[in-house]
N, C-alpha and C positions, 0 to 999 in steps of 0.2 A: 467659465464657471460650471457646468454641463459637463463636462471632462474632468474635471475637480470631483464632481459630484458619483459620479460613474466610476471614477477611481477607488472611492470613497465606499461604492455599494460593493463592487466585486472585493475590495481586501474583506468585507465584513462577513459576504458571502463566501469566500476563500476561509477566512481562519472559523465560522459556524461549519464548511466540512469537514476540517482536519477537527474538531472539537470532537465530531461526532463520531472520526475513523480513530481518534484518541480514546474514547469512553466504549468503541467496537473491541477496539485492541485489549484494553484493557479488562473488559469481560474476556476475551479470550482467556487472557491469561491469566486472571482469576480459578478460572475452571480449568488446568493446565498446571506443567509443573514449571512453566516459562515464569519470570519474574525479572523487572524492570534492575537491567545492571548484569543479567546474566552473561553477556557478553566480557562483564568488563580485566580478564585475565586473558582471553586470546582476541578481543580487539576494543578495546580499552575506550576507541570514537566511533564504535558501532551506531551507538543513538542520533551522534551528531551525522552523522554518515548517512543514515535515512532520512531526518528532517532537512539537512542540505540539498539532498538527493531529488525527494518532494520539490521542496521548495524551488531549485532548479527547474526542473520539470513544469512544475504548474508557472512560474513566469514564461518558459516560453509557451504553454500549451494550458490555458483559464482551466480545460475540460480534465486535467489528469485528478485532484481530486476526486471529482467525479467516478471515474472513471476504476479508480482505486475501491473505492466505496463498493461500486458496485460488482468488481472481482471479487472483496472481501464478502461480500453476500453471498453471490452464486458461487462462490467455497465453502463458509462457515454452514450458511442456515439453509443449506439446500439439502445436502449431505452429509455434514459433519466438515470442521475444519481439517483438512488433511492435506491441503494443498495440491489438491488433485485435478484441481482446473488450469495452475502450470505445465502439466507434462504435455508434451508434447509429441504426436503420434497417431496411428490411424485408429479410432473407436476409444479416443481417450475423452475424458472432459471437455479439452479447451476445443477439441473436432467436431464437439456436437455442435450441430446447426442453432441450436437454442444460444449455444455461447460463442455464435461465429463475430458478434459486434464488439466483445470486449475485448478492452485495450488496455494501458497503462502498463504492459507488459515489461516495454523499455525499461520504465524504472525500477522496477525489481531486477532487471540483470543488472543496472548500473549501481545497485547499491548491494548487487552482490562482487559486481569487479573492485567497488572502490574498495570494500572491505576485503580484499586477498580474499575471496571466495570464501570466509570465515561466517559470515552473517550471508546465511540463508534465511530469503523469505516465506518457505516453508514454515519456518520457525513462528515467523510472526502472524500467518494466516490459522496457526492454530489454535 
């Protein structure tokens, strides 16, 4: 019943993060010339492709929304969204010691492989 119950908190706690990196997103690209569907002539399952992707990810690993979250932070509201805490390299964003703990990085490559490299995450931390 206690396993039931715990199952029961973590999905609620699971879909309140992605509500919240849903309504981030979505101010991003308010303010942005990005808009929902943009993708859909050079990869048609782009949207499905990231929520899969997520979705994958955070069953095997509770912490990847999290995790997500808080890359999209120390991108968007630190600096400006520019995705400049992906690059990778000596005196870049993702090297400073302040952002030596963030993670979730996996699943932005893997939802840039699933998509034939077409859907960059750059796009979506704008």
């Amino acid at each position: 019943m206690a396993a039931a119950t715990e199952t029961k908190s973590s999905s609620l706690q699971l879909q309140q993060l992605l509500l919240i990196m849903l309504l981030l997103l979505l101010q991003c690209v308010v303010c942005s010339s990005l808009s929902i569907g943009l993708y859909v002539l050079s990869c048609p399952a782009a949207e499905l492709i990231v929520r899969e992707q997520v979705r994958s990810a955070t069953s095997a690993d509770g912490t990847v929304p999290g995790k997500l979250l808080r890359l999209l932070f120390h991108d968007c509201f630190v600096e400006g969204c520019d995705a400049s805490v992906l690059l990778e390299g000596e005196e870049t964003e993702r090297d400073d010691p302040a952002n030596a703990l963030l993670g979730g990085f996996q699943v932005i490559d893997s939802v840039e492989t699933g998509s034939g490299d077409v859907v960059s995450w750059d796009c979506f931390l704008r």
